[in-house]
N, C-alpha and C positions, 0 to 999 in steps of 0.2 A: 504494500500500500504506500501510493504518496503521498505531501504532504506538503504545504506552503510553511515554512517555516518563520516565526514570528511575525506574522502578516504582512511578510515583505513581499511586495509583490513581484510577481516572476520568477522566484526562487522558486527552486524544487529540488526537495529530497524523496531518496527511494529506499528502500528496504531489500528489495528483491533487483536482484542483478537484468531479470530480464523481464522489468518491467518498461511501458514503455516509454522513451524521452519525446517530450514537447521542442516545439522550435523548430521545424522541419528546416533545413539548410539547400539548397540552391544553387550552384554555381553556372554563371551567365556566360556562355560559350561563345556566342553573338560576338564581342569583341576580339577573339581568336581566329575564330574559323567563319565569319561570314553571314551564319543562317542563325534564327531566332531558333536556339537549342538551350533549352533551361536542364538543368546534370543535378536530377535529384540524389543526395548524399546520403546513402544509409549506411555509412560505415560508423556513425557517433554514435554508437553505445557499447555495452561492454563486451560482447563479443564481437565487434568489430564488421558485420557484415550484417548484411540485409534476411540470411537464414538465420536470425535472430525469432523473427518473426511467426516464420514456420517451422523453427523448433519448439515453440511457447503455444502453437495452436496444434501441434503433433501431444506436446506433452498433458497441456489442457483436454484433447482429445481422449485419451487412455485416462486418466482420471476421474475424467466426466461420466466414461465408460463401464467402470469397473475394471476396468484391465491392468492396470497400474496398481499393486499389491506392496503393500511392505517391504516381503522379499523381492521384489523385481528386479531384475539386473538389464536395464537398456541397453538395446543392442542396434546399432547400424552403419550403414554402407555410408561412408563421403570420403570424397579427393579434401575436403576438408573442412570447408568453411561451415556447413550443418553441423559437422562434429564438435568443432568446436563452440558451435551456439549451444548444442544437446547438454556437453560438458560443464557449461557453465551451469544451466538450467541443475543437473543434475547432482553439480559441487553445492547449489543452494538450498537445494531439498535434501540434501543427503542421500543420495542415489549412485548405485554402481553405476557406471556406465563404460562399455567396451563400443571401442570406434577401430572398424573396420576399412581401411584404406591400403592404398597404395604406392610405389614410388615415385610417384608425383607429388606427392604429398610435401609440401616445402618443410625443410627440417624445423622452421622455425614453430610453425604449426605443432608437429608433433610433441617439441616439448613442450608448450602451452596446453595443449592436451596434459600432458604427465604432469605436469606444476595444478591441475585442477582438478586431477585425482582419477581421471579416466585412464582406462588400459585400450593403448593404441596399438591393432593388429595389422600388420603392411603385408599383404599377399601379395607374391610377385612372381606367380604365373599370370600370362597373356592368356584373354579370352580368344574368341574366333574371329576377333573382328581389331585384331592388335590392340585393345585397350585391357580394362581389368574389371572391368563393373561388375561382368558377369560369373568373374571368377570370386570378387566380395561377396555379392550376392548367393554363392552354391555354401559360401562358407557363412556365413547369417542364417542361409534356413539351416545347415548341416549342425551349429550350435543350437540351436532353438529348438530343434528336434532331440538334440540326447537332454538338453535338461528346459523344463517346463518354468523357471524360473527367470528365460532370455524372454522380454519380452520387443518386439522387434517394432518400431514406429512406421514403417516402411515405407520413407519419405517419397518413393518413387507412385507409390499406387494410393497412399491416401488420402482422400479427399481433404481432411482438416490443411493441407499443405494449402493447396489451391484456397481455399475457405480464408483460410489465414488473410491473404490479399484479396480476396474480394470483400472484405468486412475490414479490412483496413486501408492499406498499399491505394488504390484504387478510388476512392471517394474521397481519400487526401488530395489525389493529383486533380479529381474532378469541380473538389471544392476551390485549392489553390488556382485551379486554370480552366474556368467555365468555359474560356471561348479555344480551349486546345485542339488542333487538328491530327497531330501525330503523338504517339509513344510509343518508345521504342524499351525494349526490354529482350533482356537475355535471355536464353533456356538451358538451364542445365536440366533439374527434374521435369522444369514445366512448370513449377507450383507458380510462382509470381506470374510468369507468363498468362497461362489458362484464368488463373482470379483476377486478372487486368482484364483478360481479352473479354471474358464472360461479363462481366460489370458492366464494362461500356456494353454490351450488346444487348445487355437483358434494360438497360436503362436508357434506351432509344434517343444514343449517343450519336454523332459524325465520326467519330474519334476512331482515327486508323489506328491499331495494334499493330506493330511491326517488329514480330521474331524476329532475334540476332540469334545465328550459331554459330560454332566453329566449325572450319572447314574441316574436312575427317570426323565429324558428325554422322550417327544415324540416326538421329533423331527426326528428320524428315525427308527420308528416301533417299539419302545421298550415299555414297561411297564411302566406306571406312576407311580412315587413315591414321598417321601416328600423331597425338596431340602431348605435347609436354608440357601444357599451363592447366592447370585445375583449374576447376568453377564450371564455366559451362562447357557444352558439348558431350554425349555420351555413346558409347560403345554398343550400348542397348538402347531401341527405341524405348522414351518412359510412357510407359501407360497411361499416364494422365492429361499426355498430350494429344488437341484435337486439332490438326492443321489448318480445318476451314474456318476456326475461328480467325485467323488472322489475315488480314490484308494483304500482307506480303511476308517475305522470308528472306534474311540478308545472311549468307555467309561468308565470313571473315577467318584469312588467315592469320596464324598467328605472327608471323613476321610484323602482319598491318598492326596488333594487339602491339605490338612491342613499340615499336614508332608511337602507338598516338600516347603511352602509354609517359614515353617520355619529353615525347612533346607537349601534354601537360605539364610536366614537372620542370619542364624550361621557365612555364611561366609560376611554380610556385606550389602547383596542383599536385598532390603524391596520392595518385589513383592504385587500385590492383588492377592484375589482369584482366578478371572479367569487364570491371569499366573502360580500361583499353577498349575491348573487342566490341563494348556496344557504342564507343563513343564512334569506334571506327567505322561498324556499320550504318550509325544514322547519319553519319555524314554522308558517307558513299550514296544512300539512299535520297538525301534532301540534295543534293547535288546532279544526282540524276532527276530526280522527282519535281523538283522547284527549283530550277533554274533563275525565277523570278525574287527568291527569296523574299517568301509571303506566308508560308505556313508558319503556324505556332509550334514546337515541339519542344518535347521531355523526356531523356531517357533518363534509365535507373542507372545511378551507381551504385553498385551493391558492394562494392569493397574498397580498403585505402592500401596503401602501399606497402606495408611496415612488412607484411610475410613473403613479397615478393624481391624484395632487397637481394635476395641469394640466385636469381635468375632472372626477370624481366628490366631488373634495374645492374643488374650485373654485366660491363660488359664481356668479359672473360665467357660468361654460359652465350652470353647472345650467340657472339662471333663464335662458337661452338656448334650452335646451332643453328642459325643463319647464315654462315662464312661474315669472315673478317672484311668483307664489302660490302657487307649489307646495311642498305642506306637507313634500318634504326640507328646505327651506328656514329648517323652524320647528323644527327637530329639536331635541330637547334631552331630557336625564338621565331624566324620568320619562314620556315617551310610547311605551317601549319595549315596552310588554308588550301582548300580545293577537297 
């Protein structure tokens, strides 16, 4: 519960780590890149990303339920940013909690998990499709099946994911921007995406949803490939995803994640990867799209920089993974725009 503290106004105290913060933040893209792009920031609060959200209406879900027991021991699959939302939730109720990921998983991430009392399991066999979802995923049900104690949230198929932003995420942006034309937002599970796209649809909106993935995505029919930045894009279609909900579908590579990535941070902005890749896609989109630059748009930031330091802000991992030419590498203050 919060609480204004000596009736000072605008102050706000919390109790619960993943309760939620007031003040929604903004950042005005317009003078960088060109097009009226407002960069909603959900990395302020204590788990640092925007699967704050949908691990608070997963957890509230199983509670509400009955499913969430005394002895439960929380079990789930993430490249990382859920896990460590789950983590937090689960350090403040006193909950075991085991996070299942993989070697993508930035080291920095994992010990933040271990510092919050979660037990982080990295499986690193490759599925079929060169990623590791579905090989987290064999080993979440293969615990949960020897002992009755795992209970599993299973951020890929549950609807409270979705539910989450459409009872939140969603009529925030609609209230802050009555007269919005686009938003753009990432998919990793689908949850933020699906509870955006559904909102405006069910509430006989104009408002185009404009899925960002990553290239080597199968999340909408495309071709698997190798992805080495967590957050969005998956190796398994997620089940929660409905593609005709949305207007369109931009896929970014990550190379372009890594350029825009530090192309904000030329001017000050210390984004993660996932906001790289949508900032990257709604640009590409409003550039081909509005030429005239006259739409109104908003994409989510779902993450900040701080886990991303050991690879997308690293040049040593870039030029590893890009080659030592690759123009993230030339980034600087005025190649921003277009």
């Amino acid at each position: 519960m919060s609480e204004a503290a000596g009736g000072t106004a605008g102050l706000r105290v919390v109790t619960a780590p993943y309760e939620p913060l007031e003040n929604q933040v903004y950042v005005d893209l317009r003078p960088a890149f060109g097009h009226d792009l407002k960069l909603r920031v959900e990395g302020f609060n204590f788990a640092g990303s925007l699967k704050l959200r949908a691990a608070a209406g997963l957890v509230a879900a199983a509670e509400q339920s009955g499913r969430l027991k005394d002895d439960s021991i929380l079990i789930e699959s993430s490249s990382g940013n859920l896990g460590l939302a789950l983590a937090v939730i689960a350090a403040s109720k006193g909950l075991r909690f085991v996070c299942v990921t993989d070697p993508r998983c930035n080291p920095s991430t994992l010990n933040l998990l271990r510092s919050l009392g979660a037990e982080p399991v990295v499986v690193t066999e490759q599925d079929g499709n060169g990623g590791y979802l579905q090989t987290r995923l064999d080993y979440v049900r293969a615990r949960s099946k020897e002992d009755p104690r795992y209970l599993w949230l299973n951020q890929y198929a549950n609807p409270a994911n979705w539910i989450a932003h459409y009872e939140t995420t969603a009529p925030e942006i609609a209230k802050e921007f009555p007269d919005l034309d686009a938003l753009f937002v990432g998919v990793g599970t689908g949850g933020t995406a699906t509870g955006c796209a559904r909102y405006f649809r069910d509430n006989g909106g104009e408002v185009k949803v404009i899925a960002v993935d990553a290239e080597g995505s199968v999340s909408f029919g495309g071709a698997p490939g190798p992805r080495s930045i967590p957050g969005l894009g998956a190796s398994v279609r997620p089940p929660l995803l409905d593609p005709d909900l949305f207007a369109d579908v931009v896929h970014v590579a990550e190379e372009d994640t890594v350029r825009r990535c530090r192309e904000l941070a030329r001017s000050g902005f210390l984004f993660g990867g996932s906001t790289g890749t949508v900032v990257s896609g709604a640009l590409r989109w409003l550039g081909e799209k509005d030429p005239q630059r006259r739409l109104r748009a908003v994409a989510i930031a779902p993450d900040l920089a701080d886990r991303y330091a050991d690879t997308v802000y690293d040049d040593a991992w870039v030029a590893q993974r890009f080659g030592a030419g690759s123009p993230a590498l030339r980034t600087n203050r005025r190649t921003g725009h277009g």
